[in-house]
C-alpha positions in Angstrom: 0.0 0.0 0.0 1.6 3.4 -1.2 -1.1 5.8 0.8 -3.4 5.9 2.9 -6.2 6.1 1.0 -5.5 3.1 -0.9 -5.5 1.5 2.9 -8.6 2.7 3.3 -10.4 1.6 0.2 -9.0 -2.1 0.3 -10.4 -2.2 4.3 -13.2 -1.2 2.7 -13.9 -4.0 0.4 -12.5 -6.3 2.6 -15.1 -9.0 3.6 -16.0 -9.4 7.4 -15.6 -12.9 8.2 -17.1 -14.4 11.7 -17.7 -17.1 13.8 -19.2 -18.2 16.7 -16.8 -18.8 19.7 -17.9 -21.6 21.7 -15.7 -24.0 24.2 -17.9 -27.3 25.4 -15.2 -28.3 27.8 -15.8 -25.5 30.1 -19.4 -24.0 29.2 -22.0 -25.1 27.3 -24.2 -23.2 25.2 -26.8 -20.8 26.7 -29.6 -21.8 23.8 -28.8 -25.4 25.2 -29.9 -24.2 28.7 -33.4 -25.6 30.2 -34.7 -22.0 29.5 -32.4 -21.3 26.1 -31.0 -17.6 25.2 -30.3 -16.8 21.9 -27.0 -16.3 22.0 -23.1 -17.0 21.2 -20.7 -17.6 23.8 -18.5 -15.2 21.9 -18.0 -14.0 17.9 -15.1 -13.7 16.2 -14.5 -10.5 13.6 -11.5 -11.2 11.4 -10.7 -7.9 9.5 -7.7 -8.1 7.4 -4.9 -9.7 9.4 -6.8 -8.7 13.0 -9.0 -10.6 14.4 -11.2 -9.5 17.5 -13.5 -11.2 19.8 -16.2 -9.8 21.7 -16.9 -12.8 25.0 -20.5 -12.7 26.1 -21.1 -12.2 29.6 -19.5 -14.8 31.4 -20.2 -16.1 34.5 -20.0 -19.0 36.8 -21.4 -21.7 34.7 -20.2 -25.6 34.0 -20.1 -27.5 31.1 -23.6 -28.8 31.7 -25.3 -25.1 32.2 -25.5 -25.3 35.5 -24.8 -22.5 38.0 -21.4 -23.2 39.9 -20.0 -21.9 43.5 -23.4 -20.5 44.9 -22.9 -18.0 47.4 -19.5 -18.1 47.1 -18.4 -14.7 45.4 -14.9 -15.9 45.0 -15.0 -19.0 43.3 -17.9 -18.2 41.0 -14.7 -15.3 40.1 -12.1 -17.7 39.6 -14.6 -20.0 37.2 -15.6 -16.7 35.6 -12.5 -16.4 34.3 -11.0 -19.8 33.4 -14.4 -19.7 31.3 -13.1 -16.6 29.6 -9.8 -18.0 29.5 -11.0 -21.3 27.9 -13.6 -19.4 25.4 -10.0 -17.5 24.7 -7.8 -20.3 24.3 -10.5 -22.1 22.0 -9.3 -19.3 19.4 -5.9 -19.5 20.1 -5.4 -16.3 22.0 -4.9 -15.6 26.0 -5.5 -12.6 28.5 -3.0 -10.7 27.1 -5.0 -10.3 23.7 -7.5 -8.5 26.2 -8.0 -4.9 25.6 -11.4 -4.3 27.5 -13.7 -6.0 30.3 -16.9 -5.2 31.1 -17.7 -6.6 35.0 -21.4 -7.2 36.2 -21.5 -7.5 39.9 -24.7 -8.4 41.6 -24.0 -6.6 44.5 -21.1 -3.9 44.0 -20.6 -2.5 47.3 -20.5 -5.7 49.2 -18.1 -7.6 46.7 -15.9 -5.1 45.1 -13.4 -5.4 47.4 -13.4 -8.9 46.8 -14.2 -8.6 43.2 -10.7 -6.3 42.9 -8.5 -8.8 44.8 -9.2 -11.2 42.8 -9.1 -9.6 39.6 -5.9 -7.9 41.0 -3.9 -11.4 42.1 -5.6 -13.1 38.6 -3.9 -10.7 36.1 -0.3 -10.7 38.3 -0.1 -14.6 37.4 -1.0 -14.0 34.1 1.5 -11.3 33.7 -0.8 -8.5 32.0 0.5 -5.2 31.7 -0.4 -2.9 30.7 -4.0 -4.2 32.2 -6.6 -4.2 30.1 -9.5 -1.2 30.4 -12.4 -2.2 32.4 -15.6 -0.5 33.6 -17.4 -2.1 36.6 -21.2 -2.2 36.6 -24.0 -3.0 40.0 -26.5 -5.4 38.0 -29.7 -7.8 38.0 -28.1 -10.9 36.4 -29.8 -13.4 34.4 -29.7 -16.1 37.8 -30.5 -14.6 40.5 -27.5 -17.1 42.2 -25.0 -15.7 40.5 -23.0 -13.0 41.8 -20.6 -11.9 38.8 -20.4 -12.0 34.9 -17.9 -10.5 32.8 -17.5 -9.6 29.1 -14.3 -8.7 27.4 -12.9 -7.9 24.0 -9.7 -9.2 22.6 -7.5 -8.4 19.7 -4.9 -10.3 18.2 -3.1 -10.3 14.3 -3.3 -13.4 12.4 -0.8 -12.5 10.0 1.7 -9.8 10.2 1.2 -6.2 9.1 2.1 -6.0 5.5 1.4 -9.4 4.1 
């Protein structure tokens, strides 16, 4: 590409290609749920060389549907994430691909502390920096059991810039 505007105008009439995103080892699908949502766990956008996905709200759910860790803001965190970590992997990216989170908490002021320990200790052991940006929400979720759900957005290259 010699300018710019030849940049643009190939982006331009450059198909969209997606997916869905799903990973069956750690959740299942929420239009296989007793009450089905229509839904995908996650999409994939690949735009010339970049691909992005947008997760779904996550939250603490097992490979059968069923809610996991009731009452127990903690763990239902920590299965929160190795879902989004699995629903990552699945695509052959990790948390460091993440650029943005969106976090639902049920109940904000009693579990943010908690929410941000976590969250805090989770991203040291996966090495992030810089972190990714994040906004954190007080919400009704879906269950009324569960006490988190996060979305996030990732971004990785397929191929490098150029070719």
């Amino acid at each position: 590409m010699s300018t710019f505007a030849e940049l643009l105008e190939t982006i331009a009439h450059t198909p969209i290609e997606k997916h869905a995103v799903t990973n069956l080892g750690v959740l299942n699908e929420a239009y296989a749920y007793a009450k089905p949502s229509s839904f995908s766990r996650g999409l994939r956008i690949d735009l010339n060389g970049i691909s992005i996905l947008l997760i779904s709200g996550t939250a603490s759910i097992d490979e059968n549907g069923k809610s996991v860790h009731i009452g127990d803001f903690r763990a239902q965190m920590r299965r929160t994430l190795k879902n989004i970590r699995g629903l990552l992997e699945s695509e052959g990216c990790t948390w460091h691909d993440v650029v943005r989170t969106t976090c639902y908490l049920r109940d904000i002021e009693r579990d943010y502390e908690a929410f941000n320990e976590e969250r805090t200790a989770f991203y040291r052991e996966q090495g992030l920096d810089p972190l990714p940006a994040s906004t954190g929400i007080q919400a009704i979720l879906c269950r009324p059991e569960l006490l988190i759900e996060i979305e996030a957005i990732a971004m990785f290259r397929t191929r490098k810039a150029g070719s």
